[in-house]
VOGU-3710 file (C-alpha; in Angstrom, 3 decimals, decimal comma):
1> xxxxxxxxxx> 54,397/151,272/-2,362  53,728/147,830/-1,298  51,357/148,913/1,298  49,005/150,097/-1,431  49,633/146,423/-2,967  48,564/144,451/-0,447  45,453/146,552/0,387  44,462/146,239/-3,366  44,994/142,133/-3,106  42,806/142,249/0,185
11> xxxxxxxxxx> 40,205/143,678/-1,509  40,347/141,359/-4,505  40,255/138,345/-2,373  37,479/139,722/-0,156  35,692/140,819/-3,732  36,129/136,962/-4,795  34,893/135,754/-1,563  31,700/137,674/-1,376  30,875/136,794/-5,360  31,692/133,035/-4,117
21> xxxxxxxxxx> 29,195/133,568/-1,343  26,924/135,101/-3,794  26,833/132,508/-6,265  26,436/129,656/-3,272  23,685/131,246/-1,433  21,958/131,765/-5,045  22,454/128,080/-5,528  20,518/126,905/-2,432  18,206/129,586/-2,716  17,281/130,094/-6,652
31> xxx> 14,948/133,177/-7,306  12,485/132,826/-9,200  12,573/134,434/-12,678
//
């Protein structure tokens, strides 16, 4: 099933990207606690 493989690995490196994304945006835009 290596369909079902690379679907899962998209979504891992899409995951990674977003929290990446996350974590920069956060950076240049701290909230406030």
């Amino acid at each position: 099933m290596p369909y079902l493989f690379v679907e899962k690995n998209i979504m891992l490196c899409f995951y990674a990207e977003q929290s990446l994304e996350k974590k920069r945006s956060e950076k240049h835009h701290p909230k406030p606690v």
